[in-house]
C-alpha positions, 0 to 999 in steps of 0.5 A: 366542436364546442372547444374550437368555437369558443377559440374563435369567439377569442378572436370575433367580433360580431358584425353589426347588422348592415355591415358586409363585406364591402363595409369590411373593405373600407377598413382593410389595411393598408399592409394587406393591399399597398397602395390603395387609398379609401378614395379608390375604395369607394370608387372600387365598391360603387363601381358597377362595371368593369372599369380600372380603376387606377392606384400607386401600384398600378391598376385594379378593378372589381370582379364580383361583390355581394354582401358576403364576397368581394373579389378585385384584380389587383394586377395583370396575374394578381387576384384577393377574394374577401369572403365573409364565413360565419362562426356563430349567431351574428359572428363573421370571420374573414377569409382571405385568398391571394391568388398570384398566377405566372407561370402557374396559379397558386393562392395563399389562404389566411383568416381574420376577424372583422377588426383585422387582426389575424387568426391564428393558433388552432387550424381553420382549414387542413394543411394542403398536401399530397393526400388531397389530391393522391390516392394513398391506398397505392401508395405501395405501388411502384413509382407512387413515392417517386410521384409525390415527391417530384419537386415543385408540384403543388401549387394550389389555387383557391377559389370559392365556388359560386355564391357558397361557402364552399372552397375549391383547390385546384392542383396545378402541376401540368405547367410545371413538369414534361409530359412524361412526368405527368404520365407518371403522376397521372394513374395515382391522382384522385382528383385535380380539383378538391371541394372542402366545405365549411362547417362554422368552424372549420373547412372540411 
């Protein structure tokens, strides 16, 4: 434990008090949300409503901020969640969650510091795989290598839950295969949602 926060104290700064996430917003770049001018910002964050608010891309509009979380619709299937995750006394890291929903939801996860630049290096969150959501104590069963193996069945979307800290994963496979196919999934799955919670450090 010791050894992983003193790598993220690389990488952090500490938050001043009175900064939050929409302060952290403002200072976002441009790369990671094209587009968008400060001026949008502002009216994106002083917004209390459900109004679109319109930028070179199109449209976005807010759909819950707090001190800690923000969380924009950024187009007609595009979502981004800014979530404020502490790591020590006064330290805050930033977790961002891209979330692209089409034919199915599926969300990419990555970390920065509040000057944004991205962590990277020692792992902040488990790599997503099968093991997550397949009961591995049948994995000698007939069909179960078939099961995990189909193509094309792990999108995964993320979300935070509530006003916590705590990430969940939902796996998204029914849109992507025949009703015999998830048939055949189906008897080996724990669960199709997964709950992993943060620890200061890491999310477990």
């Amino acid at each position: 434990m010791r050894k992983i926060l003193l790598f993220l104290s690389i990488f952090v700064i500490s938050v001043s008090y009175g900064q939050n996430i929409g302060d952290l917003f403002k200072s976002m770049p441009t790369v990671l949300l094209p587009g968008i001018s400060e001026g949008n910002k502002t009216m994106l964050l002083v917004n209390t409503g459900k109004t679109t608010i319109p930028y070179t891309l199109g449209e976005i509009s807010k759909i819950k901020q707090n001190d800690d979380i923000l969380e924009i619709k950024t187009s007609g299937v595009g979502t981004i969640q800014l979530k404020l995750l502490p790591v020590a006394q006064d330290s805050m890291i930033i977790c961002m969650i891209k979330t692209v929903c089409g034919e199915v939801c599926d969300s990419h996860i990555t970390f920065y510091d509040t000057e944004w630049n991205e962590i990277s290096g020692k792992p902040l969150i488990p790599d997503i795989s099968e093991e997550f959501f397949f009961d591995s104590s049948k994995k000698e069963m007939e069909n179960y290598k078939y099961a995990v193996s189909l193509p094309h069945i792990y999108p995964v979307s993320a979300k935070f839950s509530n006003d916590t800290s705590d990430l969940v994963l939902t796996f998204n496979y029914k849109h992507l295969l025949t009703a015999d196919q998830i048939m055949q999934i189906e008897p080996f799955l724990k669960s199709d949602t997964v709950v992993l919670h943060w620890n200061n450090a890491t999310f477990r």
